[in-house]
PDB file of N, CA, C and O in Angstrom, chain B, residues numbered from 101:
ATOM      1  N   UNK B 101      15.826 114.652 -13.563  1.00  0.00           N
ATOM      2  CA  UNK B 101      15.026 115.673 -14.198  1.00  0.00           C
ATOM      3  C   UNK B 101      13.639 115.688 -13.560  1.00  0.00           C
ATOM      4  O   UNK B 101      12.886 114.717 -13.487  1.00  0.00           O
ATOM      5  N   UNK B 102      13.428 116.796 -13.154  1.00  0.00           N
ATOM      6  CA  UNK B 102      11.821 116.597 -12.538  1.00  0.00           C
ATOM      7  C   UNK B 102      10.612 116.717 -13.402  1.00  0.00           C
ATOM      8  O   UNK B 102      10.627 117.354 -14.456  1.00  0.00           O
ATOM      9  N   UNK B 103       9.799 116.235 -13.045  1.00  0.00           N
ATOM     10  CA  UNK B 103       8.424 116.570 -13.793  1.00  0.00           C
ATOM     11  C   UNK B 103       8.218 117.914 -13.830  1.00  0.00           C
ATOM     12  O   UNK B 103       8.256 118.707 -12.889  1.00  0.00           O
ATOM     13  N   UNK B 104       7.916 118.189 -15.393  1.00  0.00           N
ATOM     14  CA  UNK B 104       7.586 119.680 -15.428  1.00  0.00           C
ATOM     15  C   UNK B 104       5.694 119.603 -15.185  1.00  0.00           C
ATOM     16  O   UNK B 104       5.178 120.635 -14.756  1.00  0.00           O
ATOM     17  N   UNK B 105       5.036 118.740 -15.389  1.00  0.00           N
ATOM     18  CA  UNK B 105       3.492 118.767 -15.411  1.00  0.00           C
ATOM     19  C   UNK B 105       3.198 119.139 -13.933  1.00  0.00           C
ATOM     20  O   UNK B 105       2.694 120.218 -13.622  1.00  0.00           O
ATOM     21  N   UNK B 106       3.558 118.146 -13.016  1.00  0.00           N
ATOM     22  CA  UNK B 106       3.460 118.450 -11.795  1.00  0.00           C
ATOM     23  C   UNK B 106       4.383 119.509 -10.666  1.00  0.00           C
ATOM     24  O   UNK B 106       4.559 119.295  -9.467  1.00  0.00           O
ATOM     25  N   UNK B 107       4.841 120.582 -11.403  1.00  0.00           N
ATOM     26  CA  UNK B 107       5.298 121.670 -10.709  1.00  0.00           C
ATOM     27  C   UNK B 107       4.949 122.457  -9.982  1.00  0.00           C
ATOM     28  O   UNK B 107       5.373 122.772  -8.870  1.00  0.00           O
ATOM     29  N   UNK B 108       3.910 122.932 -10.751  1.00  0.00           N
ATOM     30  CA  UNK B 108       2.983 124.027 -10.306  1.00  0.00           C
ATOM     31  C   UNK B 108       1.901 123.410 -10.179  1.00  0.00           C
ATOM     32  O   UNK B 108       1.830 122.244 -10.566  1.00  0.00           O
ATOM     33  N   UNK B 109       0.833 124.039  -9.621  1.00  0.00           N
ATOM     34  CA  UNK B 109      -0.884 123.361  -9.048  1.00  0.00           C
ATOM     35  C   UNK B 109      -1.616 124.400  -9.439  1.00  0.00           C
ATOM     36  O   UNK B 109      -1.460 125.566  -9.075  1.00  0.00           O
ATOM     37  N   UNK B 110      -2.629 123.877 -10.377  1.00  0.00           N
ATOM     38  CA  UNK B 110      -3.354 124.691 -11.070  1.00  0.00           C
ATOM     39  C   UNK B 110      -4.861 124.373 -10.489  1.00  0.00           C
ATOM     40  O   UNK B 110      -5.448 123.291 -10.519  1.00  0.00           O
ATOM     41  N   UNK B 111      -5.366 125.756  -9.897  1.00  0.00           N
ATOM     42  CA  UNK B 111      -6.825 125.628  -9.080  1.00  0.00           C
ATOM     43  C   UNK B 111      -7.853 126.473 -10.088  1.00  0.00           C
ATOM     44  O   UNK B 111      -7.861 127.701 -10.170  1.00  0.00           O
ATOM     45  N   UNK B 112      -8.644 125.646 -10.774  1.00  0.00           N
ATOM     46  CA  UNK B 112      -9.743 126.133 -11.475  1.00  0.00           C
ATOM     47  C   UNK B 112     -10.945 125.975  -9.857  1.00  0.00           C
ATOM     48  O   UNK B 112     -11.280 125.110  -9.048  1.00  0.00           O
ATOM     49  N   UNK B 113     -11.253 127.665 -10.196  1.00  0.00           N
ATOM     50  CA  UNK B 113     -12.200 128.270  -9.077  1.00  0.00           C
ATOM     51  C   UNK B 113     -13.453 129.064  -9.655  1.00  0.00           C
ATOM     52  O   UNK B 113     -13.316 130.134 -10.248  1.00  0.00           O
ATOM     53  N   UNK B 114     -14.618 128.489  -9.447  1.00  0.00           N
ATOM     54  CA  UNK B 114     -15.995 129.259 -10.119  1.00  0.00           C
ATOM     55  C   UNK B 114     -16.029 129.755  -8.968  1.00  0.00           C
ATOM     56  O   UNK B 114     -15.521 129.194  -7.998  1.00  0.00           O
ATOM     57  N   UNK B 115     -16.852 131.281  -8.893  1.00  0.00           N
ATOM     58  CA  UNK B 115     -17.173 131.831  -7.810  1.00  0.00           C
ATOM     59  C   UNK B 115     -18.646 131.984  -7.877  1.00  0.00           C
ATOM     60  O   UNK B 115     -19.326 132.961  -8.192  1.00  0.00           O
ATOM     61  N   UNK B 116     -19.067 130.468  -7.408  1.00  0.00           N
ATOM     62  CA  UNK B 116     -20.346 130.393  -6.931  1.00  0.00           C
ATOM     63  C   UNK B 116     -20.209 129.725  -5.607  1.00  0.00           C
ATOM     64  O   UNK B 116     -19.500 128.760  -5.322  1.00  0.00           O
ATOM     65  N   UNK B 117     -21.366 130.710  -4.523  1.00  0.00           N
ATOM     66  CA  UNK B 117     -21.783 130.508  -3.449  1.00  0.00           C
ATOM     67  C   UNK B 117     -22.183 129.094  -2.719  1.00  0.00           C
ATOM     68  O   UNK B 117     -21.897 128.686  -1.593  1.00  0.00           O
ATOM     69  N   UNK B 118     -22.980 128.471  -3.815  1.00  0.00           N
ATOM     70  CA  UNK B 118     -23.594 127.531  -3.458  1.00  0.00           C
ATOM     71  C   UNK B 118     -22.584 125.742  -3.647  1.00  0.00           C
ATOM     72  O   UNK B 118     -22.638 124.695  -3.000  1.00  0.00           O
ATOM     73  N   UNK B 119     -21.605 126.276  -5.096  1.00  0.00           N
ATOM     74  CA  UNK B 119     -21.091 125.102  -5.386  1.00  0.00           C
ATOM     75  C   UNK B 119     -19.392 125.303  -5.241  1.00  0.00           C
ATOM     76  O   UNK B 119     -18.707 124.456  -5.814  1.00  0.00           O
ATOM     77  N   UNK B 120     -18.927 126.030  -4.743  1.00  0.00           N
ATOM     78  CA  UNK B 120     -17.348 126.396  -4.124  1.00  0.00           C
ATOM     79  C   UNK B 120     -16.876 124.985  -4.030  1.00  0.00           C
ATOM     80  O   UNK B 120     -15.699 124.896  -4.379  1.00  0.00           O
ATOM     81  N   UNK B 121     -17.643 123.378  -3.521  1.00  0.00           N
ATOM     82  CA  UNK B 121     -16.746 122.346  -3.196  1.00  0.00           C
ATOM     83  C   UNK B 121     -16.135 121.683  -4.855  1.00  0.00           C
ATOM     84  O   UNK B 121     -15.210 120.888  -5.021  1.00  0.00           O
ATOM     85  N   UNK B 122     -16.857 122.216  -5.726  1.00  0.00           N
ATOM     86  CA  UNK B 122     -17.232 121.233  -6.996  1.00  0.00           C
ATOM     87  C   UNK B 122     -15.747 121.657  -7.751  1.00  0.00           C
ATOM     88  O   UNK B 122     -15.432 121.262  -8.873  1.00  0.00           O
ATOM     89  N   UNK B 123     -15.059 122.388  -7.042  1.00  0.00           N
ATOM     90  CA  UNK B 123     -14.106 123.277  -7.789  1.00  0.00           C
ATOM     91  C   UNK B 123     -12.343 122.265  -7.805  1.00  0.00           C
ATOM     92  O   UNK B 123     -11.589 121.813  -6.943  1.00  0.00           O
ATOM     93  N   UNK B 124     -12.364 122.299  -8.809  1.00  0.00           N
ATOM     94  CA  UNK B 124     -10.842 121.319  -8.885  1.00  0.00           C
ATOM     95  C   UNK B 124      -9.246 122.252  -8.508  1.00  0.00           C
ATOM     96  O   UNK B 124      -8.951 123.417  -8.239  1.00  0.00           O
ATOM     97  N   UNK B 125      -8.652 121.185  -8.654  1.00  0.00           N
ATOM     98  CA  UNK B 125      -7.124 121.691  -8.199  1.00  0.00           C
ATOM     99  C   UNK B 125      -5.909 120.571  -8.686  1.00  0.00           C
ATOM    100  O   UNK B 125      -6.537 119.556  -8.984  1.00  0.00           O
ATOM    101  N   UNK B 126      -4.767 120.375  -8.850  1.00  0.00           N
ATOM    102  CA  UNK B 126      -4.186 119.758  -9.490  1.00  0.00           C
ATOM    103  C   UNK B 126      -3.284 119.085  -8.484  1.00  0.00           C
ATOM    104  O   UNK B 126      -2.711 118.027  -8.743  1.00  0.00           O
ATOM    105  N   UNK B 127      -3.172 119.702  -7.360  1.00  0.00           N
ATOM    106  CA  UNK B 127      -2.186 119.066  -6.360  1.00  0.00           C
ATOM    107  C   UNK B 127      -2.697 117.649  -6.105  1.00  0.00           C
ATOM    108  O   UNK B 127      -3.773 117.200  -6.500  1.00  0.00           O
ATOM    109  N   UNK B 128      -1.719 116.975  -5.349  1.00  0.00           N
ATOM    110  CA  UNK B 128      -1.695 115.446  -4.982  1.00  0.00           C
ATOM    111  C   UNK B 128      -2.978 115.586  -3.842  1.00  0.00           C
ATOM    112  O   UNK B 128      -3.945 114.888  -4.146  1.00  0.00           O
ATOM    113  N   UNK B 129      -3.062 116.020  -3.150  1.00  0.00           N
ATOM    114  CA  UNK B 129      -4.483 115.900  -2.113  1.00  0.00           C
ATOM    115  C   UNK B 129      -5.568 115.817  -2.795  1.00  0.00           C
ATOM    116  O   UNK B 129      -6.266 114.803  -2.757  1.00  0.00           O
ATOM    117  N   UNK B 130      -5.966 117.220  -3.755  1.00  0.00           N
ATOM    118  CA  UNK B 130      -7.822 116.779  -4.383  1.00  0.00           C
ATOM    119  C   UNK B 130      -7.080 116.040  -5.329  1.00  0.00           C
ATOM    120  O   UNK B 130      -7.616 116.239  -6.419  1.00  0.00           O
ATOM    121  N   UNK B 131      -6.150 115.317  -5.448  1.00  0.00           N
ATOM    122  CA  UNK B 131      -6.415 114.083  -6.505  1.00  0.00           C
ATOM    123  C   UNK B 131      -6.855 112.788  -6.073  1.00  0.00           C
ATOM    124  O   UNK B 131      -7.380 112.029  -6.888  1.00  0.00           O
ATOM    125  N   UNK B 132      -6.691 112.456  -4.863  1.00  0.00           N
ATOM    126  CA  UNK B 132      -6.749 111.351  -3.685  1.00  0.00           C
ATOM    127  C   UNK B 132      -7.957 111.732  -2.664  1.00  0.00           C
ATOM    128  O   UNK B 132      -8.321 110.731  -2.046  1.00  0.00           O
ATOM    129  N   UNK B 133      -8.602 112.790  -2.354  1.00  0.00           N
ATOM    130  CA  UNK B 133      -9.503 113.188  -1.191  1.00  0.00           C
ATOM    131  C   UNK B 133     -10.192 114.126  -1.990  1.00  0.00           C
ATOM    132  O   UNK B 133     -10.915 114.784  -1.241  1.00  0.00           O
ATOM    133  N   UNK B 134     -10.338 114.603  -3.512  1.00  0.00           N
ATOM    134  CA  UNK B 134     -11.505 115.320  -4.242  1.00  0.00           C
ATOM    135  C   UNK B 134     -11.874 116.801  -3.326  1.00  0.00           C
ATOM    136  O   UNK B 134     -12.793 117.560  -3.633  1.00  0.00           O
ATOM    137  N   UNK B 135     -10.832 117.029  -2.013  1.00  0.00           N
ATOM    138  CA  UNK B 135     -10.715 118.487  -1.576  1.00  0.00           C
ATOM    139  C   UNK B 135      -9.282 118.994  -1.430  1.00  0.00           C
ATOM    140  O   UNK B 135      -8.421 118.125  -1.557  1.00  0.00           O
ATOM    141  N   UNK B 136      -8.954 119.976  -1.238  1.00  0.00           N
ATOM    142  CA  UNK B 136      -7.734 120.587  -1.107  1.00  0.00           C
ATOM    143  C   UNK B 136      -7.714 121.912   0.036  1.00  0.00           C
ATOM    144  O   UNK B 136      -8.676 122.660   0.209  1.00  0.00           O
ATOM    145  N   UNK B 137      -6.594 121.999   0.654  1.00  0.00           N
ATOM    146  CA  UNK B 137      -6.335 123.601   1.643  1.00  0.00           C
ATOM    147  C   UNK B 137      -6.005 124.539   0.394  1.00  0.00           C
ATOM    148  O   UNK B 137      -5.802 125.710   0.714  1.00  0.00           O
ATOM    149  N   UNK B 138      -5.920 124.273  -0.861  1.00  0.00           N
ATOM    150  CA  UNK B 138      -6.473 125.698  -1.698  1.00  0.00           C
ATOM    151  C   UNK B 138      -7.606 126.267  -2.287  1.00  0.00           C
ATOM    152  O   UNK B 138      -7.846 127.469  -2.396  1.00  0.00           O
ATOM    153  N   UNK B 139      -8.345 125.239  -2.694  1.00  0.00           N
ATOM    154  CA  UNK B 139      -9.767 125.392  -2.731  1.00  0.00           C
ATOM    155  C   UNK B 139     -10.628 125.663  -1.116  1.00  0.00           C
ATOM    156  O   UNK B 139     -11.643 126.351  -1.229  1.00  0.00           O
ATOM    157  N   UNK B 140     -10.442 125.397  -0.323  1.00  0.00           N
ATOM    158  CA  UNK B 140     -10.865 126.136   0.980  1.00  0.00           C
ATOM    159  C   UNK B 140     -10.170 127.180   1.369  1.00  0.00           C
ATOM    160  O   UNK B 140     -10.613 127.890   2.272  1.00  0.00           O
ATOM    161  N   UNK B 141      -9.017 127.445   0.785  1.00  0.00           N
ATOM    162  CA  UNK B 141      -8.694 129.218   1.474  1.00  0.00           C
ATOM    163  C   UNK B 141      -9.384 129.893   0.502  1.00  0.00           C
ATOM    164  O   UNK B 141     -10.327 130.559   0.930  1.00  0.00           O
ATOM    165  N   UNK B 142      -9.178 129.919  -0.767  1.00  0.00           N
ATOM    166  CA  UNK B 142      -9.917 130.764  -2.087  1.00  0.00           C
ATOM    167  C   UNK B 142     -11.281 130.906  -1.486  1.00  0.00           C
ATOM    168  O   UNK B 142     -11.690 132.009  -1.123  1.00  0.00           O
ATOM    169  N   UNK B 143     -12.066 129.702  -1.362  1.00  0.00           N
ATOM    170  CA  UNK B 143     -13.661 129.960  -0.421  1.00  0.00           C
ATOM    171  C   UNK B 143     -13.449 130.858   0.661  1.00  0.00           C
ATOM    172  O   UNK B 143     -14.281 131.749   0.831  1.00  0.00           O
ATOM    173  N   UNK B 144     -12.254 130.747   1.586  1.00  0.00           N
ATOM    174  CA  UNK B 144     -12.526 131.294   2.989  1.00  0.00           C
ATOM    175  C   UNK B 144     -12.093 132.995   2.156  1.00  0.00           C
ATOM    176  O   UNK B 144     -12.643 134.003   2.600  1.00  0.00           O
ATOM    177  N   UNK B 145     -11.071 133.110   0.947  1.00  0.00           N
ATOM    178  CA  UNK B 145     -11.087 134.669   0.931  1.00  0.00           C
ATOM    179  C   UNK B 145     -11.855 135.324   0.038  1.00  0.00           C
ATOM    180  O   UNK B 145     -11.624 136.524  -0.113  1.00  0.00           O
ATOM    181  N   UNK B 146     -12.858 134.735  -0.695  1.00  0.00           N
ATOM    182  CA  UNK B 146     -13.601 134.941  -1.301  1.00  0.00           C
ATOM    183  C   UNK B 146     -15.482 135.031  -0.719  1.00  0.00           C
ATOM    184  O   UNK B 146     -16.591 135.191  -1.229  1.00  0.00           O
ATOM    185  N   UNK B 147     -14.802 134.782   0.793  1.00  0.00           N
ATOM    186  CA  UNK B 147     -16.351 134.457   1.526  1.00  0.00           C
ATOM    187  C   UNK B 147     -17.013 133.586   1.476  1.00  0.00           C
ATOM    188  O   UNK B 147     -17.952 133.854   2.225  1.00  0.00           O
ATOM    189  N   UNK B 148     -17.186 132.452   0.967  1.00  0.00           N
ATOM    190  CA  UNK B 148     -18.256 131.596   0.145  1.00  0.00           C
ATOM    191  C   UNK B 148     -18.311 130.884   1.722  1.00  0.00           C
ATOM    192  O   UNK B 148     -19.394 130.506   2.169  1.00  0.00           O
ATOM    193  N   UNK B 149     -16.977 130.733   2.554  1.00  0.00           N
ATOM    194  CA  UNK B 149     -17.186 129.538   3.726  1.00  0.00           C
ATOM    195  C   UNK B 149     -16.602 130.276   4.878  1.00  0.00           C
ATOM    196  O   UNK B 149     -15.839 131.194   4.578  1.00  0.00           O
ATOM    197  N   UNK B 150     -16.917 129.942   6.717  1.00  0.00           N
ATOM    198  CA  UNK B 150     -15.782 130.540   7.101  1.00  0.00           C
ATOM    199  C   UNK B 150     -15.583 129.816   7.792  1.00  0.00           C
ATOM    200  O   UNK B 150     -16.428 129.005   8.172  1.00  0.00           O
ATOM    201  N   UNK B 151     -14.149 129.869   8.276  1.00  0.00           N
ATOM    202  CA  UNK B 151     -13.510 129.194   9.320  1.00  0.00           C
ATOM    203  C   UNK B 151     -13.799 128.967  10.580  1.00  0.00           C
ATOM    204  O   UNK B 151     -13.973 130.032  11.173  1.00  0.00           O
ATOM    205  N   UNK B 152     -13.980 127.633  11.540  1.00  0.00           N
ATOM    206  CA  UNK B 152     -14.385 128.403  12.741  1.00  0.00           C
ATOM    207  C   UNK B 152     -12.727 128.588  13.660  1.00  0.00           C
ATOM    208  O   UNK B 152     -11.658 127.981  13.718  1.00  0.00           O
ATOM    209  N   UNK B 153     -13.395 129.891  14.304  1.00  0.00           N
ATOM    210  CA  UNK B 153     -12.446 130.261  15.702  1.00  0.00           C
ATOM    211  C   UNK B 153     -11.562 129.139  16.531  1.00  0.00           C
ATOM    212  O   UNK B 153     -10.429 129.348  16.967  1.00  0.00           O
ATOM    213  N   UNK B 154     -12.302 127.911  16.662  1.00  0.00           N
ATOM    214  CA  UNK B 154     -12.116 126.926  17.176  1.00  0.00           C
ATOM    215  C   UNK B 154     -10.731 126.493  16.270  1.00  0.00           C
ATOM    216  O   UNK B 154      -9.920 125.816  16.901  1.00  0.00           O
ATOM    217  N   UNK B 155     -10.374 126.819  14.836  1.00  0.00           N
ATOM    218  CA  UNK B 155      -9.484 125.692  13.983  1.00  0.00           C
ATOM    219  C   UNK B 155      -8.654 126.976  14.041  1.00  0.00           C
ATOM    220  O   UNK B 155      -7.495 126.631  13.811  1.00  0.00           O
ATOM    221  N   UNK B 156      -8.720 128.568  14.283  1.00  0.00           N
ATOM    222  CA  UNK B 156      -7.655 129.619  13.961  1.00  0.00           C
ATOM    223  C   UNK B 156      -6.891 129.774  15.399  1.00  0.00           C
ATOM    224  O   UNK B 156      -5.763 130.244  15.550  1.00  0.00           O
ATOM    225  N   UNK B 157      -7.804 129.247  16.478  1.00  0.00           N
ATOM    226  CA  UNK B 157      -6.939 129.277  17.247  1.00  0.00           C
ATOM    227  C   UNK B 157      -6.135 128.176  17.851  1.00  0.00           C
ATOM    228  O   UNK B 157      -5.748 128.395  18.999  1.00  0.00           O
ATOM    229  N   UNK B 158      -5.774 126.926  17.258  1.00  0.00           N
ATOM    230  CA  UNK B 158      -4.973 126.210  17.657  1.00  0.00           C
ATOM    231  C   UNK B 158      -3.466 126.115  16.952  1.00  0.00           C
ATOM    232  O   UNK B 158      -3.240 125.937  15.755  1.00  0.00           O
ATOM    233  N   UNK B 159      -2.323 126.314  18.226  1.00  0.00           N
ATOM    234  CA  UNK B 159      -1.006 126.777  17.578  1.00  0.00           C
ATOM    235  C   UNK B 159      -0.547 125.433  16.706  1.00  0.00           C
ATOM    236  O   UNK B 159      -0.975 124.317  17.003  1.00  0.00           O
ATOM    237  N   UNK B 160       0.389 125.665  15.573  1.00  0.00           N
ATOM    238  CA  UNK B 160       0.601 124.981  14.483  1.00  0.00           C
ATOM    239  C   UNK B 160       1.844 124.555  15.074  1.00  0.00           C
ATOM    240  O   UNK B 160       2.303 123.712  14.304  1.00  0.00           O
ATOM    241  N   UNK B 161       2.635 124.718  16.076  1.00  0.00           N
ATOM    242  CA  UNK B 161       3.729 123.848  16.511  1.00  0.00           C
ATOM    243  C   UNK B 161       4.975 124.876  17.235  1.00  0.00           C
ATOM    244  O   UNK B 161       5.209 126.040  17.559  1.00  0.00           O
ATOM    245  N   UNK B 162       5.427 123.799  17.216  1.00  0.00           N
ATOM    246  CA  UNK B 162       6.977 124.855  17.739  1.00  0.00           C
ATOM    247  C   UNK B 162       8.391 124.415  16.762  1.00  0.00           C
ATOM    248  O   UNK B 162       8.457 123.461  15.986  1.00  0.00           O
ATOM    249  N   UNK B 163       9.350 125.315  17.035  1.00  0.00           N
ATOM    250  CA  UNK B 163      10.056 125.107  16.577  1.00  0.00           C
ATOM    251  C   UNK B 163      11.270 124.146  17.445  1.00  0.00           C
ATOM    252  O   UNK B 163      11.659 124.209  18.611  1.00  0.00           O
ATOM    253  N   UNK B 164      11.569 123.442  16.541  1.00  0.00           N
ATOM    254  CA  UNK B 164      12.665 122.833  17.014  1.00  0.00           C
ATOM    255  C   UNK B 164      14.249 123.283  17.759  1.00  0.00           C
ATOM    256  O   UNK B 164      14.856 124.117  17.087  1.00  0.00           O
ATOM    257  N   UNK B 165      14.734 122.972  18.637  1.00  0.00           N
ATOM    258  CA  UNK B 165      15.821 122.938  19.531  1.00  0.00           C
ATOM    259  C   UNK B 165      17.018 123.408  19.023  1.00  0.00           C
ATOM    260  O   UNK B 165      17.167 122.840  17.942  1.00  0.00           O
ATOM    261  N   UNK B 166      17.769 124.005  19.195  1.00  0.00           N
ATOM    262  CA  UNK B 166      18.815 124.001  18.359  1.00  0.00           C
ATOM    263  C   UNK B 166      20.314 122.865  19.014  1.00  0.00           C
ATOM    264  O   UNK B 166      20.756 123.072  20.144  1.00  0.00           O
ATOM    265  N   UNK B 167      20.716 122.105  18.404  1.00  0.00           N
ATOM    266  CA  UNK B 167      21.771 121.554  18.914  1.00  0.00           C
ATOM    267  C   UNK B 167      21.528 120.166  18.330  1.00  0.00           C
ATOM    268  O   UNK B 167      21.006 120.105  17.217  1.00  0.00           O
ATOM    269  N   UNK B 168      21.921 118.822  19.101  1.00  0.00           N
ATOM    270  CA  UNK B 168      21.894 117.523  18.498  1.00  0.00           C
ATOM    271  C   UNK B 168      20.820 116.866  19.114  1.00  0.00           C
ATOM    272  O   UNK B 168      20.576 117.084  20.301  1.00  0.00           O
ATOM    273  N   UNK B 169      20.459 116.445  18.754  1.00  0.00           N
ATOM    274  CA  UNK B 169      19.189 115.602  19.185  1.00  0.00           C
ATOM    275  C   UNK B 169      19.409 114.678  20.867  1.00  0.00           C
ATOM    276  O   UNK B 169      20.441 114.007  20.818  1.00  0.00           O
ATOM    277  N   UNK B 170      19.019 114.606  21.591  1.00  0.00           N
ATOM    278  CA  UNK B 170      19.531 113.941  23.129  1.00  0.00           C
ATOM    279  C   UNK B 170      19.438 111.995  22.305  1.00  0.00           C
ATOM    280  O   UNK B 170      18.596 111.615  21.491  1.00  0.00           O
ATOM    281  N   UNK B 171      19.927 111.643  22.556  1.00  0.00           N
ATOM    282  CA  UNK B 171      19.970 110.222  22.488  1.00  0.00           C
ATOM    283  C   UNK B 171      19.178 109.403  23.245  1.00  0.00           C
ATOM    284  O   UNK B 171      19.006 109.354  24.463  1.00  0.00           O
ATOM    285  N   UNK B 172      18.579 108.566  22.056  1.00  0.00           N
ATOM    286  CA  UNK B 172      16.934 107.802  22.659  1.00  0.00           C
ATOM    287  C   UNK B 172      17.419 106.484  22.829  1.00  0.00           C
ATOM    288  O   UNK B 172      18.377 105.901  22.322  1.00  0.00           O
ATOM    289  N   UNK B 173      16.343 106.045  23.852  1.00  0.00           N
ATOM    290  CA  UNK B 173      16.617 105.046  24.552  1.00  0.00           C
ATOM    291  C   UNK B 173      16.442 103.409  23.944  1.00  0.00           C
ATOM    292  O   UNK B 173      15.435 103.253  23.253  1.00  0.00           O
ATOM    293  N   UNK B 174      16.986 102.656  24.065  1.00  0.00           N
ATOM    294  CA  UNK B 174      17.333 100.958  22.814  1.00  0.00           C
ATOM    295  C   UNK B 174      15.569 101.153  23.260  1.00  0.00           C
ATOM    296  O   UNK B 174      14.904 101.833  24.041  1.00  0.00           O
ATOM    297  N   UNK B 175      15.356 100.131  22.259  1.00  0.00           N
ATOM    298  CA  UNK B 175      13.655  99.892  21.708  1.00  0.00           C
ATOM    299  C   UNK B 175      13.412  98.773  22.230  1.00  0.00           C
ATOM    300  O   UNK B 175      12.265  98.669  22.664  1.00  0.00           O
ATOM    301  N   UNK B 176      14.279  97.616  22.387  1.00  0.00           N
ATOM    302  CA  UNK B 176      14.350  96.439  22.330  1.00  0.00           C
ATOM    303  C   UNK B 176      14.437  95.894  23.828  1.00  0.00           C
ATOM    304  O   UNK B 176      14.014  94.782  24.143  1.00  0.00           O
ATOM    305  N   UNK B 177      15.046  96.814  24.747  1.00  0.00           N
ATOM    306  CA  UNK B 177      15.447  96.272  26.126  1.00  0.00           C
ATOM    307  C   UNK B 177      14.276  95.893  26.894  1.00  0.00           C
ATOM    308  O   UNK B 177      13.682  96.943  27.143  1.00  0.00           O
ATOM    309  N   UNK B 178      13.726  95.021  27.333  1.00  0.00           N
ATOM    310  CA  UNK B 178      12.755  94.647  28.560  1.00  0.00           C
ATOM    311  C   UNK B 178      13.284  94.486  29.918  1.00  0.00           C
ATOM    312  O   UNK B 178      14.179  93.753  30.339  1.00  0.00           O
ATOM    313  N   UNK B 179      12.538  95.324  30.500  1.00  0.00           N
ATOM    314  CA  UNK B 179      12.926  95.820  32.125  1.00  0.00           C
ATOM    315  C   UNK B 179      11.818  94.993  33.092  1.00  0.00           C
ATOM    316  O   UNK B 179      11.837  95.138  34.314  1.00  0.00           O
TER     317      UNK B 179
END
């Protein structure tokens, strides 16, 4: 049975300029690091902060291969 408390993530957001960091969130990150990537997008679409160019333009990955994985080499062998 899963936790029903921790399902959803509940972001209480004041929309002030000056204090946007002070703003809580319920997920596991601002519970451990007191910030979250939802409390900084709400700032970034609400204006309060902006992103730099430098962090929008680096690609987020690729996708993976399709087929079986190639087979990796023993860990243990010394050559």
């Amino acid at each position: 049975m899963k936790n029903e408390q921790l399902s959803f993530w509940e972001c209480e957001f004041l929309n002030e300029s000056e204090n946007w960091t002070k703003n809580t969130c319920s997920c596991p990150a601002y519970l451990k690091y007191y910030i979250c990537k939802h409390i900084i997008g709400l700032a970034a679409r609400y204006k309060l902060c902006s992103i730099p160019l430098e962090a929008k333009n680096i690609p987020l990955g690729q996708k993976r291969k399709r087929g079986r994985v190639a087979k990796l080499k023993k860990a243990l062998i010394v050559q």
